[in-house]
C-alpha positions, 0 to 999 in steps of 0.5 A: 852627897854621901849616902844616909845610915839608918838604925831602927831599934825596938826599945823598952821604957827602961832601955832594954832592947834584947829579945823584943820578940818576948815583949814587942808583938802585943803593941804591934799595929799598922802605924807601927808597921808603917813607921818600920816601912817609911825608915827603910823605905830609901835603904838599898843596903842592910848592915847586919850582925851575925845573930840579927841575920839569923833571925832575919833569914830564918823567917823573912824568905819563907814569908815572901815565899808563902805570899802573906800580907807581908810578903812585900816588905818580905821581897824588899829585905830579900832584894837589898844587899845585906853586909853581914858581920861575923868572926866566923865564915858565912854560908848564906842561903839567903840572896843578896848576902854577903860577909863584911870585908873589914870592921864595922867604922870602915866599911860604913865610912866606905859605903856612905860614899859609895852611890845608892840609897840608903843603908838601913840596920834594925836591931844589931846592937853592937853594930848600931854601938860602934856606928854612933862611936864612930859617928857614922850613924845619921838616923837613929829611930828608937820604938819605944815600948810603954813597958819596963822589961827589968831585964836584958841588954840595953841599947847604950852600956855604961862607961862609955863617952856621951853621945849628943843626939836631936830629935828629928821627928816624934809621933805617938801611935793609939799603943802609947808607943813613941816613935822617935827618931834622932839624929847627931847633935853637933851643937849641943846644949851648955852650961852648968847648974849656975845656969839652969838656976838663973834660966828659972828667974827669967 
């Protein structure tokens, strides 16, 4: 059985999910923090794009460092292995890091059938993007934000093919924030107007 890829996302109502950290904070609570945790809580590898490691490294060692009550979670970031992706060669100061060998499908699909747990990303849009393209992401977990930031990058751009996803879990946290996490539909809905019509006469 190969291995689970896992994507956690900080989301907006209207599908923004740049810069959370202007908008995120305000709805952040145990139940949110919990639900971080529990989605990576199987994952021994993190996959990684080069301005996400940044954050990650510029604030996760410090606070396993400084002992808070989030050094725990800070101690497992820092003891996963971290695959980070970059044009540009890498200087990592963080432990357990390394630079991808090849593109993002082929490194995945090679990971997937190498042994370990699960093999866990939060933000890294454009890696997330080419995953669900490739169809190698099993878990998509979307925190959905009850506001409309009306400005920035959103997780799915335009022009590009549909991606059928189902829904494998929801929960509502007392924030009005919406945990939902989705997985690859490989059978999805049909049917056209005619039948969506004739559905409401039954």
């Amino acid at each position: 059985m190969s291995r689970k890829i896992v994507a956690s996302v900080f989301i907006s109502l209207d599908g923004v999910v740049e810069a959370p950290d202007q908008w995120h904070f305000p709805y952040f609570n145990e139940e949110m923090g919990a639900a971080v945790g529990a989605g990576l809580s199987n994952a021994d590898t993190m996959l990684f794009g080069r301005v996400t490691y940044d954050s990650f490294a510029g604030a996760w060692p410090e606070r396993e460092t400084a002992g808070a009550e989030d050094a725990g979670f800070a101690k497992q970031l820092g003891d996963m292995r971290k695959i980070v992706f970059s044009r540009s060669p890498l200087d990592f100061q963080w432990r357990n890091s390394e630079q991808a060998r090849g593109d993002v499908a082929e490194v995945a699909a090679a990971l997937k059938q190498e042994p370990g747990g699960d093999i866990g990303l939060s933000g890294s849009i454009s890696i997330i993007r080419q995953l669900l393209a490739a169809g190698l992401l099993d878990e998509l977990q979307l925190i959905v934000h009850p506001i409309a930031v009306r400005k920035g990058m959103r997780l799915f751009d335009e022009g590009e093919p549909s991606i059928p996803l189902k829904l494998l879990k929801s929960e509502t946290f007392s924030t009005g924030v919406l945990n939902l996490v989705y997985g690859p539909d490989t059978a999805p809905p049909t049917g056209g107007y005619e039948e969506a019509v004739a559905s409401l006469g039954e």
